[in-house]
C-alpha positions as CSV (number, residue, x, y, z in Angstrom):
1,X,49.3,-52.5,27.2
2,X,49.1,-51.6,30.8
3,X,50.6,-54.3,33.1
4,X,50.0,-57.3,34.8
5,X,47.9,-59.1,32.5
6,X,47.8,-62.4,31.0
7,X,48.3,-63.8,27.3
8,X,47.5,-66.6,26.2
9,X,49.0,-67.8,22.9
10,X,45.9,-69.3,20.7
11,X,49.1,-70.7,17.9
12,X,50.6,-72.9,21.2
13,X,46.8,-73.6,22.6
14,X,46.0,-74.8,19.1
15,X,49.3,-77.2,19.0
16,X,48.4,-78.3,22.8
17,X,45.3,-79.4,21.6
18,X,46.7,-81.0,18.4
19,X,49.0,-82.9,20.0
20,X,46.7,-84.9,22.0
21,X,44.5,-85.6,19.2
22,X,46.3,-87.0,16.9
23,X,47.7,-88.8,19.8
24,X,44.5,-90.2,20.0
25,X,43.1,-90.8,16.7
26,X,46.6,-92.7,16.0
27,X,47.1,-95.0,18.9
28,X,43.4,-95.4,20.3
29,X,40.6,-93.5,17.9
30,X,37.8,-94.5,20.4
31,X,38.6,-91.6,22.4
32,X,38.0,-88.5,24.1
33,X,39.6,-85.4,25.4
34,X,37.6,-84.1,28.6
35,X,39.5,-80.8,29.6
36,X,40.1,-80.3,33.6
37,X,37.7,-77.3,33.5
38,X,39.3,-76.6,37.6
39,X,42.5,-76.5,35.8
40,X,41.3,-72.9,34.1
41,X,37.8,-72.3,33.9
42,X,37.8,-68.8,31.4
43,X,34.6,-68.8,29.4
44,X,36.8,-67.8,26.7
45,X,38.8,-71.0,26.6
46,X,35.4,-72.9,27.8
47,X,33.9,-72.1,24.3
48,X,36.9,-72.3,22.3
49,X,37.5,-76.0,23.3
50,X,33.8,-76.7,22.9
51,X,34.7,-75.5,19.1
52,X,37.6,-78.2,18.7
53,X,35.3,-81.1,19.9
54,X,36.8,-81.2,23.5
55,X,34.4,-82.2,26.5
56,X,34.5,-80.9,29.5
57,X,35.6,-82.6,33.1
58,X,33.9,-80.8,35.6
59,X,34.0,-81.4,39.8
60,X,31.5,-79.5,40.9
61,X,28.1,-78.2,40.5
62,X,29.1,-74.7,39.6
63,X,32.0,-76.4,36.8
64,X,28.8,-78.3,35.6
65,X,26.7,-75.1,34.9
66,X,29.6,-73.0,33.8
67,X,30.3,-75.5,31.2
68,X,26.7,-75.7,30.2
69,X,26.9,-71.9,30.0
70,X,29.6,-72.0,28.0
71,X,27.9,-74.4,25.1
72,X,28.7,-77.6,26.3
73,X,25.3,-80.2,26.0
74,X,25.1,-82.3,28.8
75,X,26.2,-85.6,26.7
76,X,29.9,-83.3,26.4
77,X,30.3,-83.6,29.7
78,X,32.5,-85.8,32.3
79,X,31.0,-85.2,35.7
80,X,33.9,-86.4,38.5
81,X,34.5,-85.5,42.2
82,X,33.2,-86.2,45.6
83,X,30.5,-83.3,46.4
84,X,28.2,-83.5,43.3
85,X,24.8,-82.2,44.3
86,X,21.7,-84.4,44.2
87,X,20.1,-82.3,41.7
88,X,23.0,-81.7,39.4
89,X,24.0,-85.4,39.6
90,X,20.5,-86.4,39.1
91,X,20.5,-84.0,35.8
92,X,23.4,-85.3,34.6
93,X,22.8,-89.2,34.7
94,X,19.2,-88.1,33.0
95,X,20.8,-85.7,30.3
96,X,23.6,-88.2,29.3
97,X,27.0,-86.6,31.1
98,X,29.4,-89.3,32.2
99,X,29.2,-89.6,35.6
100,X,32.0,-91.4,37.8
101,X,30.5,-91.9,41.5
102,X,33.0,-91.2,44.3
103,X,31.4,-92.0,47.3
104,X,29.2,-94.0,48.9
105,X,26.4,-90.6,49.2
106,X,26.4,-90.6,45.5
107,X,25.7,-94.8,45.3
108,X,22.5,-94.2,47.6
109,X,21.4,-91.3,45.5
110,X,21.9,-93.4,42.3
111,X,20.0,-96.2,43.8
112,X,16.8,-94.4,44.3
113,X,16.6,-93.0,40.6
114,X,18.4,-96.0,38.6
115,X,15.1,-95.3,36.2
116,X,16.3,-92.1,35.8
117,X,20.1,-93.1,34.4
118,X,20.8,-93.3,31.0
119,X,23.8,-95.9,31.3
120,X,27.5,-93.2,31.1
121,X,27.8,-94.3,34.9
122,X,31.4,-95.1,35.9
123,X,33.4,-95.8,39.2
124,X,35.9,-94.0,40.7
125,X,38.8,-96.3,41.2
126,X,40.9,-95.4,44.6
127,X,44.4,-96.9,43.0
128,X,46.4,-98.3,45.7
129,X,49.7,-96.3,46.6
130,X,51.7,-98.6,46.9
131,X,52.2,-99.9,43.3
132,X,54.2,-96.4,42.6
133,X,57.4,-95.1,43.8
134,X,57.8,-93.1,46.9
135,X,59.4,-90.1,44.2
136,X,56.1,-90.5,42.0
137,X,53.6,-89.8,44.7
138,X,52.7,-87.6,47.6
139,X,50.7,-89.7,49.7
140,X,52.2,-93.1,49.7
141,X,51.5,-93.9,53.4
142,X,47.7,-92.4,53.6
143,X,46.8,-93.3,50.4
144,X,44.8,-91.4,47.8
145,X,41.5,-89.3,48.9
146,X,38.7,-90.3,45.6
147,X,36.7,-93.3,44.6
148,X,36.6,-96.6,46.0
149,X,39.0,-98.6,47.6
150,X,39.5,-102.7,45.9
151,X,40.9,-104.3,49.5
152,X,38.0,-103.6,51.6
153,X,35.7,-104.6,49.1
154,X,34.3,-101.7,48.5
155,X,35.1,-100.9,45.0
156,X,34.0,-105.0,44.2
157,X,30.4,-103.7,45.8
158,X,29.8,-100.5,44.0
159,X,30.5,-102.6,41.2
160,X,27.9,-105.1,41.5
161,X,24.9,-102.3,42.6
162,X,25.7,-100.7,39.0
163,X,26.5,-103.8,37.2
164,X,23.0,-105.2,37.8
165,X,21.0,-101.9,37.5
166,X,19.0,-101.4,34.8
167,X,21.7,-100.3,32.4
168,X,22.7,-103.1,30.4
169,X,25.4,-104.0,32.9
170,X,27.1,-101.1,31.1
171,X,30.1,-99.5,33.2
172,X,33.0,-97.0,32.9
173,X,35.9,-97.1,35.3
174,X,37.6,-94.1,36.2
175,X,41.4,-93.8,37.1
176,X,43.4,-90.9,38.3
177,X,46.8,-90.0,39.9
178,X,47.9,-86.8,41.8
179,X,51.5,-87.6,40.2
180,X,54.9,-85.7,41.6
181,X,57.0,-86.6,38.3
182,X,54.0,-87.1,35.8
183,X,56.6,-89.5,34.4
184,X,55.8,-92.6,31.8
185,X,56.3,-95.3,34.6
186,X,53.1,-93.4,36.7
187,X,51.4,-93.9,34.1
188,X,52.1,-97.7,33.1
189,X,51.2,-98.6,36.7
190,X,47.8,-97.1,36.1
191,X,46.8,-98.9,33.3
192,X,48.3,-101.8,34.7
193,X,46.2,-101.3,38.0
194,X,43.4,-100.6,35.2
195,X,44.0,-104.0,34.2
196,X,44.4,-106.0,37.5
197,X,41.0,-104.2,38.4
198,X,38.9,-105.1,34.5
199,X,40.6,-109.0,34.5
200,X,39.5,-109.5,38.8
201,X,35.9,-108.3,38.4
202,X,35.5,-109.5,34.7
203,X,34.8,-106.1,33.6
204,X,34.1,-105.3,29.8
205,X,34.5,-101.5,30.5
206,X,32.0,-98.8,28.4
207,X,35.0,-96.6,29.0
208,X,38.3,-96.4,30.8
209,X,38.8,-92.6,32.0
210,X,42.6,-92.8,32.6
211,X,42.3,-88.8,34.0
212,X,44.7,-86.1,33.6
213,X,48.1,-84.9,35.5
214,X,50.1,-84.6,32.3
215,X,53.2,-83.0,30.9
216,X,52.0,-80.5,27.6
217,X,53.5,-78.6,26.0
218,X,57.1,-78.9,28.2
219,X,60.5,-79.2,25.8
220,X,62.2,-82.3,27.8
221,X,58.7,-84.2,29.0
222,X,56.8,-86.6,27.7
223,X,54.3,-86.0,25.3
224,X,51.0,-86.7,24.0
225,X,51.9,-90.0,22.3
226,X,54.3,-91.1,24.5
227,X,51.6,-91.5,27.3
228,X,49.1,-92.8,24.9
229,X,51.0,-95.2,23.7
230,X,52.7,-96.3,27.5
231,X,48.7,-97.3,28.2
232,X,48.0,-98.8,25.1
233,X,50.5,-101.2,25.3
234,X,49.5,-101.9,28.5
235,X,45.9,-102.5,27.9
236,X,45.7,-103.3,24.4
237,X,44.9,-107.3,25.0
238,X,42.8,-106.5,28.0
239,X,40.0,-104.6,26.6
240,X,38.6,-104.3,22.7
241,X,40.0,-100.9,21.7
242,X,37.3,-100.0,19.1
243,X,34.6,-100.7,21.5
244,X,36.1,-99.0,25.0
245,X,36.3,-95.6,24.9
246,X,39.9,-94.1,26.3
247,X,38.6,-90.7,27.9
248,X,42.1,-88.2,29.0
249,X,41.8,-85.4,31.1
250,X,44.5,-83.0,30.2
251,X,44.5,-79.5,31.8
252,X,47.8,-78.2,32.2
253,X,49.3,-80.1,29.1
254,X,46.2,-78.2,27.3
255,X,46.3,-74.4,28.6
256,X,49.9,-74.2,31.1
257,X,51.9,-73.7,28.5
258,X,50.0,-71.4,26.4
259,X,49.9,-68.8,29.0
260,X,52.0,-66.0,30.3
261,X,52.1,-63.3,32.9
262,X,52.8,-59.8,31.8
263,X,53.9,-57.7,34.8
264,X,56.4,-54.5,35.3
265,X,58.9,-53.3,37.6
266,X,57.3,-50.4,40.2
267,X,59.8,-50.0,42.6
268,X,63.2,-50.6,43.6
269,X,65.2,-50.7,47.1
270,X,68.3,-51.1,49.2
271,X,67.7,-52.5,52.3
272,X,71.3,-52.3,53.1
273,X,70.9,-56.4,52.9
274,X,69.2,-56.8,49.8
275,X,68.3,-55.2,46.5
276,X,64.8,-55.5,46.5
277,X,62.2,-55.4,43.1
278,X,58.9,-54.8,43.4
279,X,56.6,-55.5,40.1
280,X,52.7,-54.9,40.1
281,X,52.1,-59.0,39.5
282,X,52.0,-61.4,43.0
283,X,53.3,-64.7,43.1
284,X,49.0,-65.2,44.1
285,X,48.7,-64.6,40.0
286,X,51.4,-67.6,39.1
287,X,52.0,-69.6,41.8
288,X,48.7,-69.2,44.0
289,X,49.7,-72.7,45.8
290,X,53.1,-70.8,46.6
291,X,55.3,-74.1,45.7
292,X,57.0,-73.3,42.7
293,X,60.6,-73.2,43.2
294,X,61.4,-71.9,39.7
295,X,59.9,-70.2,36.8
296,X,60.4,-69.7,33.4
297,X,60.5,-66.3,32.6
298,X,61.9,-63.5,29.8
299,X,63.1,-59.7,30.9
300,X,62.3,-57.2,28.2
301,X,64.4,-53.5,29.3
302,X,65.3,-50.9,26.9
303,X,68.4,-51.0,27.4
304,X,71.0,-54.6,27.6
305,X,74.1,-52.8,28.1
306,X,73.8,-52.4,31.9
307,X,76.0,-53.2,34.8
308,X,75.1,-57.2,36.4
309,X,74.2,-56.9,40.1
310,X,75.1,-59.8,42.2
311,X,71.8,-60.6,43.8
312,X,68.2,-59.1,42.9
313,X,65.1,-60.1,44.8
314,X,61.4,-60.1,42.4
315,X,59.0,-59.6,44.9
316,X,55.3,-59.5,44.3
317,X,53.1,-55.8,45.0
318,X,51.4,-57.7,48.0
319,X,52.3,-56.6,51.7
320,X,53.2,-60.2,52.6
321,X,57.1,-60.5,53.2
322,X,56.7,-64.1,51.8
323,X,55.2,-62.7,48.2
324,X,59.0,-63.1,47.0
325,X,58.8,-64.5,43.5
326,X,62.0,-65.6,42.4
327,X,66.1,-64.2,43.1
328,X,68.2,-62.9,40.0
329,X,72.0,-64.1,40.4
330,X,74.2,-61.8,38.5
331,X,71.8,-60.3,36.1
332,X,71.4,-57.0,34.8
333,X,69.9,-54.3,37.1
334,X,66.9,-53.6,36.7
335,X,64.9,-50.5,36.5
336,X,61.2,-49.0,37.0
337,X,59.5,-49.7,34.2
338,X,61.4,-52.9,32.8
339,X,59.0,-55.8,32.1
340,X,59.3,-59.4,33.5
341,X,57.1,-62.1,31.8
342,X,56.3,-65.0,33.2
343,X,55.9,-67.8,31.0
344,X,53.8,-71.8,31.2
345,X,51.5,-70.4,34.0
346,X,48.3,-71.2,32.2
347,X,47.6,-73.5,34.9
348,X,45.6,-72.5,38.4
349,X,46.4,-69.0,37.6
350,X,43.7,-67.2,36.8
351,X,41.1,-68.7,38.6
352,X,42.9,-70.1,41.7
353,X,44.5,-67.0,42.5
354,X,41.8,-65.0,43.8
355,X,41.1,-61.1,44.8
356,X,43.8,-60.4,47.0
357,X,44.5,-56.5,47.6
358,X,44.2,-56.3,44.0
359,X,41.8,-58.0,41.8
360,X,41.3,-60.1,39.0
361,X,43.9,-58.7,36.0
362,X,43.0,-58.3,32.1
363,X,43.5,-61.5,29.7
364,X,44.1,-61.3,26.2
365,X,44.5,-63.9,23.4
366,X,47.2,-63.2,20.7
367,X,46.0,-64.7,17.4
368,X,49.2,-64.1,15.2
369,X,49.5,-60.3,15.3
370,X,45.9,-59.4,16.8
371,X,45.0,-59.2,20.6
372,X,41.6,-59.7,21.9
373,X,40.5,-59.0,25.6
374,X,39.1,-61.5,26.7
375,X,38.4,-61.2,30.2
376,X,38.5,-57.3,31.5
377,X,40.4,-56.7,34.8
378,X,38.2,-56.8,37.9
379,X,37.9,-53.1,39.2
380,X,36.9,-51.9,43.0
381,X,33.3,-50.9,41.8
382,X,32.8,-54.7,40.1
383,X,34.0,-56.2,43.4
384,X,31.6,-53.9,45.4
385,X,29.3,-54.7,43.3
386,X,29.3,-58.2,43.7
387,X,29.5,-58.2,47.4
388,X,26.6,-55.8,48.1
389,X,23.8,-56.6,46.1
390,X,22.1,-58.7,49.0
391,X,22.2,-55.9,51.1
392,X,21.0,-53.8,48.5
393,X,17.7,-56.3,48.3
């Protein structure tokens, strides 16, 4: 197949999937898996998860229509973030989505149609910073960006407007952690902040939406049931299981490992400093946030028996110096043609890395020994197309 493209591996999506549900159904089976839709929106994947019983954890109001697009009723839906619409947040509290409110827009716009809710309303905890470790967390000192702070007392009054609505005093609390190490311990002082907030404000929470950020899929991380369990045994004695539903948001520990990068060698140099390699893939299609200071990769060449060169530079087919993907130490020399894959990049690859001198590459899905393409690569005349039709009207 011609290169760059992407594969994902349906066997390792279907054991990433797997694990977290029988994660689930052992430790907590009131539960649900709502998959970070941002984390890789393909309409492909979209509809396969809605096949396995996944919902879908949108932040937006084009994530909300793509996932209703892709199959997913209203009711299979987990609406976060802090720039919902008024219309799409007003169609999901009607249609049954769980909604967490974020801000204080979204509490006014929730007042004015309380008649219109159907009771999934939850609240968007802002976890203080200062319960974790400075190597856990990025923003120790400025604190967390989502929901509603507990010290100001503005978490305690969001509370009480939906508390004493007309929903049966029914209400959700949602929890979620930008995490460094993704370790265990981040995840114990969530559910314990969980805890602290349920026990202060007497809370019997509708559900506890614990949100994503996990390790999936990773040999050496934590899995599935080691989280689970790490909040389970933290709030076990705090809230009645069976009747508080445990909602996870995995994205990465659902599709980043199931995915890899397919690209080949196009050109090699000597720049009298360096030995240069040029492929047709960018770092833009792996690491589109460029902070990835390793990958996991495999070089397939047809021939092993060749000389090691000191020092190799993988660049990416982009004219931006920077575009330099990774640095062979005493390796084999490569040559045009050879193929370097690029594996675990399931994860804000596709979608996040956007049309950048070239466009949007082919995905297929391996199913044992079959390939399906699923998404067809972007070509000039489909981004033309896309950008002149206005002007065409």
């Amino acid at each position: 197949m011609e290169t760059p493209f992407f594969l994902i591996n349906k066997k390792k999506l279907d054991d990433n999937i797997l694990n977290f549900k029988s994660a689930l159904i052992n430790i907590w089976p009131n539960s649900s898996i709502a998959y970070s839709v941002k984390t890789n929106s393909l309409p492909w994947l979209l509809k396969y998860l809605k096949k396995q019983n996944v919902m879908a954890e949108v932040v937006s109001d084009e994530e909300y229509e793509i996932a209703l697009l892709c199959g997913f009723k209203e009711e299979e839906i987990v609406f976060n973030g802090p720039i919902k619409g008024e219309a799409a947040f007003l169609d999901s509290i009607k249609k049954g989505s769980i909604v967490n409110i974020d801000s204080k827009h979204e509490v006014e716009i929730f007042k004015k149609n309380l008649k219109e809710s159907n009771g999934n309303i939850g609240v968007r905890v802002n976890i203080d910073t200062s319960i974790f470790e400075n190597k856990d967390i990025s923003y120790i000192e400025d604190g967390f960006r989502f929901g509603f702070a507990e010290k100001n007392d503005d978490l305690a009054n969001v509370i009480e407007i939906i508390r004493f609505s007309d929903m049966n005093n029914s209400i959700g609390l949602h929890f979620h952690c930008n995490s460094v190490t993704r370790s265990l311990s981040v995840y114990r002082k969530i559910a314990e902040y969980a805890k602290y907030v349920i026990e202060k404000y007497n809370i019997s929470p509708s559900f506890i939406d614990i949100g994503g950020g996990f390790f999936g899929g990773v040999e050496g991380q934590p899995t599935a049931t080691d989280y689970i369990t790490e909040i389970h045994e933290v709030l076990k004695d705090t809230v009645n299981v069976e009747t508080t539903m445990l909602i996870v948001e995995p994205g990465s520990a659902i599709i980043g490992s199931a995915v890899e990068f397919h690209t080949s060698v196009i050109d090699i140099k000597d720049t009298d400093k360096s030995i240069i390699v040029t492929t047709d893939g960018s770092r833009i299609n792996i690491d589109p946030l460029w902070s990835k200071q390793k990958y996991t990769y495999r070089i397939e060449m047809d021939n092993h028996n060749r000389c090691k060169l000191e020092k190799q530079i993988i660049c990416g087919y982009t004219c931006m110096d920077h575009d330099r993907i990774m640095t062979l130490l005493n390796e084999n020399i490569l040559s045009i043609g050879d193929r370097i894959i690029f594996e675990k990049v399931g994860a804000y690859s596709m979608t996040f890395g956007g049309p950048f001198i070239r466009y949007f590459p082919d995905v297929y899905v391996q199913n044992q020994n079959n390939l399906e393409l699923v998404r067809k690569r972007m070509e000039a005349r489909d981004y033309y197309d896309i950008h002149t039709k206005l002007e065409e009207c």
